[in-house]
LOMAR-460974 format. One line per field, with one value per residue (C-alpha): residue in one letter; x, y negated, z negated. Coordinates in pm, 1 decimal, padded with zeros to 6 digits. Each point is the difference from the previous one (the first is absolute). Layout:
# LOMAR-460974
code (A;...) .
xx (X;...) .
yy (Y;...) .
zz (Z;...) .
//
This chain:
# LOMAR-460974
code (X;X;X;X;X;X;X;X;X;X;X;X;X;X;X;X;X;X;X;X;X;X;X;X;X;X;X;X;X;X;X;X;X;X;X;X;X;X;X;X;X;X;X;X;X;X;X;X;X;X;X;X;X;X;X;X;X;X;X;X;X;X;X;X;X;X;X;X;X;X;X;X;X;X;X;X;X;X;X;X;X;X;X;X;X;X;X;X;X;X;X;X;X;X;X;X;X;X;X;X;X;X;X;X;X;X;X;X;X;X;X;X;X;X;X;X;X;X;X;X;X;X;X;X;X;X;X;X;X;X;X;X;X;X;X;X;X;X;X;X;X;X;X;X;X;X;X;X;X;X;X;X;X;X;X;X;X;X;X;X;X;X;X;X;X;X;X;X;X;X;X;X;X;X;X;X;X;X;X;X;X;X;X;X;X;X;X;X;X;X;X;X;X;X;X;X;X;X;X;X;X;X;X;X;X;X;X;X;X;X;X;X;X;X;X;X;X;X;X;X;X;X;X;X;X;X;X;X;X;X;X;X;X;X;X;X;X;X;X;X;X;X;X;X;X;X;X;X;X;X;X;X;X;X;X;X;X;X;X;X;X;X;X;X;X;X;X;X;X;X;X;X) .
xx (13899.4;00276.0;-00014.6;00233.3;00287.8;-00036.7;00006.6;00320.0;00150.5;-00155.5;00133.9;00328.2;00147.2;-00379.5;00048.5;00369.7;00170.9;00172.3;00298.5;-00110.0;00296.1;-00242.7;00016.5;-00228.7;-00324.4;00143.1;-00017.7;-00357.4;-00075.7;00006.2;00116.5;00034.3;-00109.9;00016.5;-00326.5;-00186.0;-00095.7;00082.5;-00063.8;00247.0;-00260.5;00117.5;-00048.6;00210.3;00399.2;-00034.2;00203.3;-00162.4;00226.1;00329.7;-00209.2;00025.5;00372.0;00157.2;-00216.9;00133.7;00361.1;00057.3;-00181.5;00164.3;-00229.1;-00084.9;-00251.9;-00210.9;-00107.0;-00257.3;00129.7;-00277.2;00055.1;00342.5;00224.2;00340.3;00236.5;-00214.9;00014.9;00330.7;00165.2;-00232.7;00171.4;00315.5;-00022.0;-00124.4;00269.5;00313.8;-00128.9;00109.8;-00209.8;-00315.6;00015.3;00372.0;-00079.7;-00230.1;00158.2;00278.5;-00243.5;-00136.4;00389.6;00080.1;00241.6;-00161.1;00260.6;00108.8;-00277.4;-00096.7;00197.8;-00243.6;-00309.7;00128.3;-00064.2;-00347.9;-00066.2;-00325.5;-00190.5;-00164.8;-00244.0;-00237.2;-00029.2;-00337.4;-00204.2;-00347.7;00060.6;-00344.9;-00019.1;00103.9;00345.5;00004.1;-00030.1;00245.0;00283.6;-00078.7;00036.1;00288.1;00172.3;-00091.3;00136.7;00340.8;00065.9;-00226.2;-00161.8;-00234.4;00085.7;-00027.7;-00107.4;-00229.7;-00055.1;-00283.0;00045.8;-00233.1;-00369.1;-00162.7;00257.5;-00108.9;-00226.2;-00251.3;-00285.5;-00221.8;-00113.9;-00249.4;-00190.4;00148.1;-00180.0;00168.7;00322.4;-00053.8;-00093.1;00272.0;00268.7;-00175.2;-00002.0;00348.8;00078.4;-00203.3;00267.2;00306.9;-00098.4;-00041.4;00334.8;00163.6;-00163.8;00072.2;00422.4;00046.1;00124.1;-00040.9;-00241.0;00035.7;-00205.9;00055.8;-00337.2;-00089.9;-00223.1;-00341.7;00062.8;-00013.5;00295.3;00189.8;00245.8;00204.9;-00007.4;-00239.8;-00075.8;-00221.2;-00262.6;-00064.5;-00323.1;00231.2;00108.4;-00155.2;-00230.1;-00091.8;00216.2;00062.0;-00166.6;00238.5;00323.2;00157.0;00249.5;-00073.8;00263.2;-00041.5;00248.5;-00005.3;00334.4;00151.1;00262.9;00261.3;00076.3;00369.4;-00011.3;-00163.9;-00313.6;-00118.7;-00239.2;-00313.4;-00121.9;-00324.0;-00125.6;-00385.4;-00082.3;00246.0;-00199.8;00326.2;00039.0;00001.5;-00243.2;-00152.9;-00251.4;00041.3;00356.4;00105.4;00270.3;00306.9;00301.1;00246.4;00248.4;00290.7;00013.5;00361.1;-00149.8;00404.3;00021.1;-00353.3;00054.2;-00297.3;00173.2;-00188.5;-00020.3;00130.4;00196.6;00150.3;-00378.5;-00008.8) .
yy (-04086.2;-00144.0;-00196.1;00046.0;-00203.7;00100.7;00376.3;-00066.8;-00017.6;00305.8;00256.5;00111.3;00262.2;00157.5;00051.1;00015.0;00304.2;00240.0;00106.9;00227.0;00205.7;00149.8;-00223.5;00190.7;-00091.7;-00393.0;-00007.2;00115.2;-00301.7;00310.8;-00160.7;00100.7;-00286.1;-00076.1;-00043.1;00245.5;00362.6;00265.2;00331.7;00247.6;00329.3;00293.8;00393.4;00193.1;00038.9;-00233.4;-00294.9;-00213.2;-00038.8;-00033.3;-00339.5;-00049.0;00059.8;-00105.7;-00370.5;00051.5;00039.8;-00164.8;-00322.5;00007.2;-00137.8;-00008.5;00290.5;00237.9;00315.8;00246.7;00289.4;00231.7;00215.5;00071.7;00054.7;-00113.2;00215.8;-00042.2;-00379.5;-00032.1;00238.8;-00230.7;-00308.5;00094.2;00139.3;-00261.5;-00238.3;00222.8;00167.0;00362.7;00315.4;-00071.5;00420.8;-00043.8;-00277.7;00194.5;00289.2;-00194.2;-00185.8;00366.9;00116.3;-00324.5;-00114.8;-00350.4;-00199.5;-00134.9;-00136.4;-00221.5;-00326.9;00018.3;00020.5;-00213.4;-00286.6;00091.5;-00134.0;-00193.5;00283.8;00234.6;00302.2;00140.6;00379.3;00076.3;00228.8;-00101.8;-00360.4;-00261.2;-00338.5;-00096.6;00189.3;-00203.5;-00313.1;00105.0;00049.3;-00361.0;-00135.4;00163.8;-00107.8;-00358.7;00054.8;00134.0;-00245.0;-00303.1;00086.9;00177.6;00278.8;-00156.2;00354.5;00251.4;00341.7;00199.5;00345.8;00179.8;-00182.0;00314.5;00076.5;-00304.2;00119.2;-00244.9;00184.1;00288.8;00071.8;00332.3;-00110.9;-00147.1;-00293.7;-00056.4;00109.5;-00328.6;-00268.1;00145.9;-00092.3;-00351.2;-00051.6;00045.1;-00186.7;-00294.4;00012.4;00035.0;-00289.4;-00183.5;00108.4;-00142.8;-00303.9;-00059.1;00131.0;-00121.1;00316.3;00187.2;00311.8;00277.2;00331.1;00322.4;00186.2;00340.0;-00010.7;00244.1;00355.1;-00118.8;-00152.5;00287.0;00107.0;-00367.1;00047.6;-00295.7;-00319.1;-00071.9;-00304.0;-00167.7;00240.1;00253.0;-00110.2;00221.1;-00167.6;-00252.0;-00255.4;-00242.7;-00382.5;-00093.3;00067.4;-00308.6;00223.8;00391.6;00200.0;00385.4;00180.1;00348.2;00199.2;00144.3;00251.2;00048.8;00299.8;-00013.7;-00077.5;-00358.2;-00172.2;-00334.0;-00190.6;-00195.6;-00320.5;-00100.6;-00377.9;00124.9;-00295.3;-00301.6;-00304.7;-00226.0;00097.4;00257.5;00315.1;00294.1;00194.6;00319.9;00030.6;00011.7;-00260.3;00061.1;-00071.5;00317.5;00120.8;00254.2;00211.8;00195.6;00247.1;00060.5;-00362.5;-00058.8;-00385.8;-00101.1;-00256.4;-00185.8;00237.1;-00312.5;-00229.6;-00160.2;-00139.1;-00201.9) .
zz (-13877.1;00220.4;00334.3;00317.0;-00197.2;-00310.4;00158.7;00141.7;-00355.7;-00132.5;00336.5;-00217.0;00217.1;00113.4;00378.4;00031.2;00186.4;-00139.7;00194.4;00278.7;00151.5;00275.8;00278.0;00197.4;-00255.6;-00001.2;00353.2;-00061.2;-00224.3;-00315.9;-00300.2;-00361.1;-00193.1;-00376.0;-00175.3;00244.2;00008.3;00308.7;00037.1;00197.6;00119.4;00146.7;-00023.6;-00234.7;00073.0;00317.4;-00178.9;-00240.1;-00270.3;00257.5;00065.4;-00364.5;-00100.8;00367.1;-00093.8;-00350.2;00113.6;00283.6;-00097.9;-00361.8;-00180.5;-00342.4;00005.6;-00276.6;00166.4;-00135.7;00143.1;-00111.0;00316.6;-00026.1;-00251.8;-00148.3;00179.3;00362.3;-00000.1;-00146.1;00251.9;00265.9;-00103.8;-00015.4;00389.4;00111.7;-00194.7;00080.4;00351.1;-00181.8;00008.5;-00191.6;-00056.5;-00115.5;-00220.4;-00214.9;00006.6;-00164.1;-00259.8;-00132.3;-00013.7;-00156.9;00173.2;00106.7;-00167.7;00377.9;00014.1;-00319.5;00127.4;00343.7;-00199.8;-00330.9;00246.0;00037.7;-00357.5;00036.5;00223.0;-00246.2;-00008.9;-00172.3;00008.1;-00126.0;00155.2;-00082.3;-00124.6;-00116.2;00031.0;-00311.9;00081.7;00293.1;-00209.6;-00252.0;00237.6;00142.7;-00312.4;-00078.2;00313.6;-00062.2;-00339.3;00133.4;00288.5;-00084.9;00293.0;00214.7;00268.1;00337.8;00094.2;-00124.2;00143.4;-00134.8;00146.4;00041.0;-00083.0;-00029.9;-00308.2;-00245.2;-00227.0;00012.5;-00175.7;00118.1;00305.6;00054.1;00335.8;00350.8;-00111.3;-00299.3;00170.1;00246.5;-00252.0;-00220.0;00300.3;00056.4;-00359.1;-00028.3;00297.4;-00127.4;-00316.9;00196.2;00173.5;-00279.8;-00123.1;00331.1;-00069.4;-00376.3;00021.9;00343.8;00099.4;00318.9;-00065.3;00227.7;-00068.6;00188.9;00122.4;00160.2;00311.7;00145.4;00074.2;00373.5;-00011.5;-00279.0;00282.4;00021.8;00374.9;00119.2;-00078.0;-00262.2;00015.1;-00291.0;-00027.3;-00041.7;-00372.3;-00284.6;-00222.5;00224.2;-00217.4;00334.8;-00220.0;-00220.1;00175.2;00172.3;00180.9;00104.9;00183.5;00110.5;00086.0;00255.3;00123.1;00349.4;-00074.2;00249.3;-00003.1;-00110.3;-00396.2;00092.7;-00088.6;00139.2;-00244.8;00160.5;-00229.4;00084.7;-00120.6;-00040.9;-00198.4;-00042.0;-00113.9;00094.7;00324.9;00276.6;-00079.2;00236.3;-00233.6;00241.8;-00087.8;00380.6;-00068.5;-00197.5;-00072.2;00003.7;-00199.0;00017.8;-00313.6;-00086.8;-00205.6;-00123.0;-00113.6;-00085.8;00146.3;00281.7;00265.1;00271.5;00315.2;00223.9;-00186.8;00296.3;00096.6;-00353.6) .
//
């Protein structure tokens, strides 16, 4: 056991931000900080995983991504859009013709961010690659992205029930992961069926599983298309133990989305 001083010792880099290229969650006190889980909720094709790789890139970070989700091709012609501003279409058409060479030097430099491709990976998978990072750069990711949840195989699960404790369970051991590497643990989730379209804000009741306890940090995310191409992405702090939080989702901070470049910018820069 440890008092207040000797505490002050033991902190190594638990609490420490991340760098957050979204100025629009900063100004609402949302920070991603290392040695603490969040969860990123939304319904299916709204925008999850541009969170993800738009944090991954634009903060560059040393980052391992469990990209259960999506695969090789998808997230490397995602990156490279959002690095180069080119035609994320384009991009992979070029990767299946091989011709990518123009692009190796751009993503050579993207040496300590790595992925993980497999679709239905367990724990001890998770583990693995963590210790095989460590083992490569004598250190742990600052950033881990786990995406989605639903994809770890964390053991059977026959009943709603089961489904739940299942998703608690695992959140209780990606918490624990934050805390023992020091990373930043961020885990992609699917919401209700009420809130399946992307359209409207979703609460913090609106996450499936009801997985809300051990998060220190939960962000959904809905979408207003513009009707020329466009998307706008609303981030909503539903839970933020550090700071600002409205568990109805009615506050956000908002996004454009190039759907060409794959790269989310904040709507108003000027305001930051």
């Amino acid at each position: 056991m440890y008092t207040f001083s000797q505490s002050v010792g033991m902190k190594g880099a638990a609490g420490e931000p991340i760098p957050n290229p979204f100025k629009g969650l900063s100004k609402l006190d949302v920070e991603f900080r290392r040695g603490e889980l969040s969860v990123v909720a939304a319904a299916s094709g709204t925008g999850k995983s541009m969170v993800g790789i738009n944090l991954v890139i634009q903060a560059n970070i040393p980052t391992l991504y469990f990209s259960a989700d999506s695969t090789a091709a998808t997230q490397v012609s995602r990156g490279t859009a959002i690095l180069t501003g080119r035609d994320a279409k384009s991009i992979k058409a070029s990767l299946h013709a091989d011709r990518f060479s123009e692009y190796g030097d751009v993503l050579a430099k993207r040496w300590w961010q790595r992925f993980n491709y497999s679709a239905r990976p367990k724990p001890a998978e998770l583990e693995l690659y963590l210790k095989c990072y460590h083992a490569v750069y004598n250190t742990y990711p600052h950033l881990v992205i786990v995406d989605n949840i639903t994809n770890v195989d964390a053991g059977g699960a026959g009943t709603a029930d089961e489904f739940t404790f299942g998703l608690e369970g695992l959140c209780d051991y990606l918490n624990e992961m934050a805390r023992e590497t020091h990373a930043h643990v961020m885990v992609m989730h699917h919401v209700i069926g009420e809130y399946s379209d992307g359209l409207k804000p979703i609460p913090q009741s609106g996450i499936k599983g009801k997985i809300s306890r051990v998060p220190s940090l939960i962000l959904t995310v809905h979408k207003e298309i513009d009707g020329m191409d466009g998307r706008i992405l609303h981030v909503s702090p539903v839970k933020n133990r550090e700071g600002f939080e409205d568990s109805s989702g009615e506050t956000y901070a908002s996004f454009a989305f190039d759907t060409k470049t794959m790269r989310l910018t904040d709507l108003d820069p000027e305001e930051f």
